[in-house]
SENU-667038 format. One record per residue: chain; residue number from 1; x, y, z of N, C-alpha, C in turn. Coordinates in nm, 3 decimals. Layout:
# residues N
R   cadena   num      n_xx      n_yy      n_zz     ca_xx     ca_yy     ca_zz      c_xx      c_yy      c_zz
R        A   NUM         X         Y         Z         X         Y         Z         X         Y         Z
...
# end
This chain:
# residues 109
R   cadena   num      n_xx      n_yy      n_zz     ca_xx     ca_yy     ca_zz      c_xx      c_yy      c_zz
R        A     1    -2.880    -7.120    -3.034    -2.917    -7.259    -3.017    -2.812    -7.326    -2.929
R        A     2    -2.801    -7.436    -2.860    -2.760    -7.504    -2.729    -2.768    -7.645    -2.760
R        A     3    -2.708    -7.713    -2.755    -2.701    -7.885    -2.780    -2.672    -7.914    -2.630
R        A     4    -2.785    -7.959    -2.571    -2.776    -8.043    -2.391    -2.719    -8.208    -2.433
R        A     5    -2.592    -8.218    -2.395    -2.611    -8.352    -2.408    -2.608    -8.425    -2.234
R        A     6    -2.681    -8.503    -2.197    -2.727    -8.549    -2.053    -2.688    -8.712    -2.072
R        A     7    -2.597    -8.768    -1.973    -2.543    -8.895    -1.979    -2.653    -8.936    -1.839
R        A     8    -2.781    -9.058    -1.823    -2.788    -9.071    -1.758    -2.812    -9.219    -1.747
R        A     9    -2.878    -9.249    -1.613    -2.865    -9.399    -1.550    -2.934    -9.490    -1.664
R        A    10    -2.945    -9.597    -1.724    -3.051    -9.658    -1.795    -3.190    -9.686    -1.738
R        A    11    -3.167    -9.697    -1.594    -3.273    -9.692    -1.534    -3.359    -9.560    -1.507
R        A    12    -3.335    -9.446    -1.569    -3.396    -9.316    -1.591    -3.439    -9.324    -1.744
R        A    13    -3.372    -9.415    -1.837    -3.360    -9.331    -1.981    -3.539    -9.295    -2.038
R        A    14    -3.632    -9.434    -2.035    -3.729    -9.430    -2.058    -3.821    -9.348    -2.004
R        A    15    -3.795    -9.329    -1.860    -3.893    -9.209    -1.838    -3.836    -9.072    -1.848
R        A    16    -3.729    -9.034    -1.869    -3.652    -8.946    -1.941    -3.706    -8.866    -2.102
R        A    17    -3.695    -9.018    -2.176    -3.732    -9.007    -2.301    -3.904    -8.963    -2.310
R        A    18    -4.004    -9.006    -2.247    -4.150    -9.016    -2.255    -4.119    -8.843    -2.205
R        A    19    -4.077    -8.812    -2.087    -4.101    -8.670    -2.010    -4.061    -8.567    -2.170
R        A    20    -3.950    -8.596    -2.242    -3.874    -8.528    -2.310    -3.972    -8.511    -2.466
R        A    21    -4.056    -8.610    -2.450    -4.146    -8.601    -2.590    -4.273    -8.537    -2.539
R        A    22    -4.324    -8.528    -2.414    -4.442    -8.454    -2.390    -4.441    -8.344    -2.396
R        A    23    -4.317    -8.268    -2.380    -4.317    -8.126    -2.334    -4.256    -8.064    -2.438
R        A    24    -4.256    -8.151    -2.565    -4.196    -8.106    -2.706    -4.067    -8.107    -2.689
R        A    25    -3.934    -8.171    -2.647    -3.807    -8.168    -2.719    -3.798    -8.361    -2.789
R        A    26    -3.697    -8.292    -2.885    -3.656    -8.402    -2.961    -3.512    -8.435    -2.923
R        A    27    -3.503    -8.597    -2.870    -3.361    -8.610    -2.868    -3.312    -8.737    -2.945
R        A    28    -3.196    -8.746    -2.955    -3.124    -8.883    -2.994    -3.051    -8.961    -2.873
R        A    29    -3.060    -9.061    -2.857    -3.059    -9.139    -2.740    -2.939    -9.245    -2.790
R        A    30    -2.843    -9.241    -2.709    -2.672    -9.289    -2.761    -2.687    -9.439    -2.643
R        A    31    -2.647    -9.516    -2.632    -2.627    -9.646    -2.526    -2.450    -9.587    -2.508
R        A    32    -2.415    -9.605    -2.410    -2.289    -9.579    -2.346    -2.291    -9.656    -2.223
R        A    33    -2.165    -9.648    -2.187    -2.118    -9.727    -2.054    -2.039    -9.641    -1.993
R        A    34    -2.055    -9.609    -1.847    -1.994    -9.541    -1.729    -1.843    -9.612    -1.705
R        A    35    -1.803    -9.531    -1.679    -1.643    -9.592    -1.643    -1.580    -9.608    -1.520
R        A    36    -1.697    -9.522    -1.412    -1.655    -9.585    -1.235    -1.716    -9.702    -1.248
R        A    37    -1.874    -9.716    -1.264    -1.900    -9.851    -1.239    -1.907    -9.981    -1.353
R        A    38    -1.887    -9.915    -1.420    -1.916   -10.016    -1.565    -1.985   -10.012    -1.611
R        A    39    -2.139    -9.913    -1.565    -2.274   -10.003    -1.598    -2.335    -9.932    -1.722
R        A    40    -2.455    -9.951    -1.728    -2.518    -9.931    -1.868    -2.533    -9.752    -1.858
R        A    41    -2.544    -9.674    -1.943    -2.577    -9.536    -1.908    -2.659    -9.519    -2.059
R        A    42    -2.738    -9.440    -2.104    -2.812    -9.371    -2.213    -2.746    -9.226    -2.203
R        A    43    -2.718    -9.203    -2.316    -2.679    -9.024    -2.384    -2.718    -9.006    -2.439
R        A    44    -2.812    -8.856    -2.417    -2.897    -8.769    -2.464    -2.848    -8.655    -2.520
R        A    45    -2.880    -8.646    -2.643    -2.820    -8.510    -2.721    -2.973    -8.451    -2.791
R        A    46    -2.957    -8.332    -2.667    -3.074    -8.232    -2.712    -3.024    -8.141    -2.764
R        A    47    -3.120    -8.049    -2.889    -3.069    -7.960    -2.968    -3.219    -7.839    -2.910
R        A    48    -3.157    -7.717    -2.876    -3.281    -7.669    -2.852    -3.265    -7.529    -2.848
R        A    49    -3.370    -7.428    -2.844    -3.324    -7.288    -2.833    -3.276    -7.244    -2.723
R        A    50    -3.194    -7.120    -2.706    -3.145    -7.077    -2.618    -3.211    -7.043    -2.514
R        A    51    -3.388    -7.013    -2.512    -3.416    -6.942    -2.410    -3.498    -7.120    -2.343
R        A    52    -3.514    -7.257    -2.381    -3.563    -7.313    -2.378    -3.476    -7.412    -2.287
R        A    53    -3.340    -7.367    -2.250    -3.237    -7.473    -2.184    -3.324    -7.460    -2.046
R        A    54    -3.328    -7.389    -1.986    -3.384    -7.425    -1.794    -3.479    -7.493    -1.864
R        A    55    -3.583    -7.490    -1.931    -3.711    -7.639    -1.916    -3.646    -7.744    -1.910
R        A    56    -3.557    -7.770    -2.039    -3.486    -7.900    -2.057    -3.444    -7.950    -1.914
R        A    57    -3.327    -7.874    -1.905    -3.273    -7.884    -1.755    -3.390    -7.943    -1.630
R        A    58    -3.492    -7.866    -1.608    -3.572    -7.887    -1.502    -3.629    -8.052    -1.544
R        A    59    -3.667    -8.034    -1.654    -3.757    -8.202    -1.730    -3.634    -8.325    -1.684
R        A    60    -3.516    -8.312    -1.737    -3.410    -8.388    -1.716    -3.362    -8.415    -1.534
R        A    61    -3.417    -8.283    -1.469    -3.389    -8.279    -1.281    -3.436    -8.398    -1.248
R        A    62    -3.578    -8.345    -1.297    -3.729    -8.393    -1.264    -3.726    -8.589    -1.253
R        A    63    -3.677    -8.632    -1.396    -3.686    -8.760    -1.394    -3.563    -8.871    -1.367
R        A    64    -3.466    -8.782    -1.327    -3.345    -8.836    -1.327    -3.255    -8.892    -1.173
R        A    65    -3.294    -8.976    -1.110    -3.268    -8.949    -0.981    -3.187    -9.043    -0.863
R        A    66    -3.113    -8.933    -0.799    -2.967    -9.037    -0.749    -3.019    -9.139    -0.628
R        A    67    -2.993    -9.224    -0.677    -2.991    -9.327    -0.543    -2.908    -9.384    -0.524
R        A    68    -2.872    -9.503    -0.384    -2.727    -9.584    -0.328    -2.770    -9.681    -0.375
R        A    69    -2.665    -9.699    -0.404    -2.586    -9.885    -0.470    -2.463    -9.906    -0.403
R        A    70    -2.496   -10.063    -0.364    -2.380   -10.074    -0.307    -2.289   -10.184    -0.414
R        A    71    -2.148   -10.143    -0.428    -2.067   -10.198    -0.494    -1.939   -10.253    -0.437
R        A    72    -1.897   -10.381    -0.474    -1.757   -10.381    -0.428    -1.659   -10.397    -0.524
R        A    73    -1.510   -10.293    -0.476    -1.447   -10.242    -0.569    -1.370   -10.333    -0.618
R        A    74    -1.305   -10.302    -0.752    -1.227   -10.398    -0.784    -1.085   -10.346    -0.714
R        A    75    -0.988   -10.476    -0.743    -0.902   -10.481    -0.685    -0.787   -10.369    -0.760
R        A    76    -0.658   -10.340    -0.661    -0.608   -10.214    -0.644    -0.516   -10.236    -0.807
R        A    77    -0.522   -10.153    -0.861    -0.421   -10.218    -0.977    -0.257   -10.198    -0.976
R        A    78    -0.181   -10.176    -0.864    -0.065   -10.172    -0.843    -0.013   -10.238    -0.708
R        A    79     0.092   -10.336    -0.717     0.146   -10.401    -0.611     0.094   -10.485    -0.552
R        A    80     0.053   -10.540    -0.467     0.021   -10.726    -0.423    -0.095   -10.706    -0.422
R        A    81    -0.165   -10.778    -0.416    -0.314   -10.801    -0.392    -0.379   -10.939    -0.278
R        A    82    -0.208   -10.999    -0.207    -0.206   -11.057    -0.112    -0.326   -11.003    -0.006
R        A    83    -0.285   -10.873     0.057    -0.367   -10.840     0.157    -0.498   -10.771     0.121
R        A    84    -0.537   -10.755     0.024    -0.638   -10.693    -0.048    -0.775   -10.749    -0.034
R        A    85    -0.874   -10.689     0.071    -1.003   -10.761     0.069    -1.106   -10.700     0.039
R        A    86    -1.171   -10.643    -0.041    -1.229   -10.571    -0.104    -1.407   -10.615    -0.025
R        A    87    -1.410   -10.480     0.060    -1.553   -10.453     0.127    -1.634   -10.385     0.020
R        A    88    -1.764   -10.440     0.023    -1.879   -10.334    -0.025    -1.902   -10.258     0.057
R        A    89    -1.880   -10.137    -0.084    -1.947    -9.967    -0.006    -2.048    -9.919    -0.128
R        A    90    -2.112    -9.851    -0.047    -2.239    -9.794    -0.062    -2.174    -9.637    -0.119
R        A    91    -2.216    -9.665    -0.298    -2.233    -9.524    -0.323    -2.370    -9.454    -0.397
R        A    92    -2.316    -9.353    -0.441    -2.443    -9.275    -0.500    -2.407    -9.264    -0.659
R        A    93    -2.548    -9.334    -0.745    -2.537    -9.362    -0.865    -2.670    -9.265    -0.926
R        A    94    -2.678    -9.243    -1.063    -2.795    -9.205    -1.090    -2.805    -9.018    -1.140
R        A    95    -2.882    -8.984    -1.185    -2.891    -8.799    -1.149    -2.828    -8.798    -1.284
R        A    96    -2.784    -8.727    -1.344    -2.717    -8.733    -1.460    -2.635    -8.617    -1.444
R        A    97    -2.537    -8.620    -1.595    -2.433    -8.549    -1.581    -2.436    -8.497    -1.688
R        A    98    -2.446    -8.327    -1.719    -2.516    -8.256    -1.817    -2.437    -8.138    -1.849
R        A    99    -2.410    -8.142    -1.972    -2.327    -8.064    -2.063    -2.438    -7.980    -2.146
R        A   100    -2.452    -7.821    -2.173    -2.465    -7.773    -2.243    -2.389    -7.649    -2.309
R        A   101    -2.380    -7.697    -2.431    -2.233    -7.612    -2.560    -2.337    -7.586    -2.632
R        A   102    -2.275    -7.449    -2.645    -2.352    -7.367    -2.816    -2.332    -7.454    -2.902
R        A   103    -2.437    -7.433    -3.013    -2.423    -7.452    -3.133    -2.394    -7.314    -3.202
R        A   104    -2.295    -7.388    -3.348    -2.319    -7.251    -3.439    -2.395    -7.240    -3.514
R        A   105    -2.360    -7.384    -3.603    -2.508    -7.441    -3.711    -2.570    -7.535    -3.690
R        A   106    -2.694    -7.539    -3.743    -2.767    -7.662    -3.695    -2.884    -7.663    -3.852
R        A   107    -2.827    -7.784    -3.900    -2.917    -7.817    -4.065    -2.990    -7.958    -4.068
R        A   108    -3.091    -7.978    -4.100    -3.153    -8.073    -4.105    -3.224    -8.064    -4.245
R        A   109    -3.163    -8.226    -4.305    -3.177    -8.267    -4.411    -3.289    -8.340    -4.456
# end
């Protein structure tokens, strides 16, 4: 058995979650916050069999998807901030970021 846990955009989570109940997995859905941009993220902790991780994986590809945002950064956190003018740049947000660890046991009460 394999516990996927998948941190992704909030703006994926719901169609994430609907894709993840059609095709039979069960997950628990965590609210978290990203720490480059601040923003909202959903964590997904799937519990599933071993030979069943590539579906997960592919279902999670499938609905999860990177696009540009443009952000402007915060300011430098060491030494003046006199000359400091902070341009928006355009990055890439979204896609998720996916951990899967064995399980040893897995009991449900």
């Amino acid at each position: 058995m394999k516990l996927v846990v998948a941190v992704v955009q909030d703006k994926d989570s719901n169609r994430l979650s609907n894709a993840l109940i059609k095709t039979g997995f069960r997950a628990t859905k965590l609210a978290s916050t990203g720490g480059f941009l601040r923003a909202g993220n959903t964590t997904f902790m799937i519990g599933t069999e071993d030979e069943r991780v590539t579906e997960v994986l592919q279902v999670i590809k499938a609905n999860c998807k990177i696009r540009e945002q443009v952000v402007t950064p915060v300011s430098p956190m060491g030494g003046t901030t006199d000359s400091y003018i902070p341009f928006p740049v355009e990055v890439q947000v979204g896609g998720a970021a996916v951990f899967v660890m064995p399980v040893e046991r897995f009991e449900h009460f």
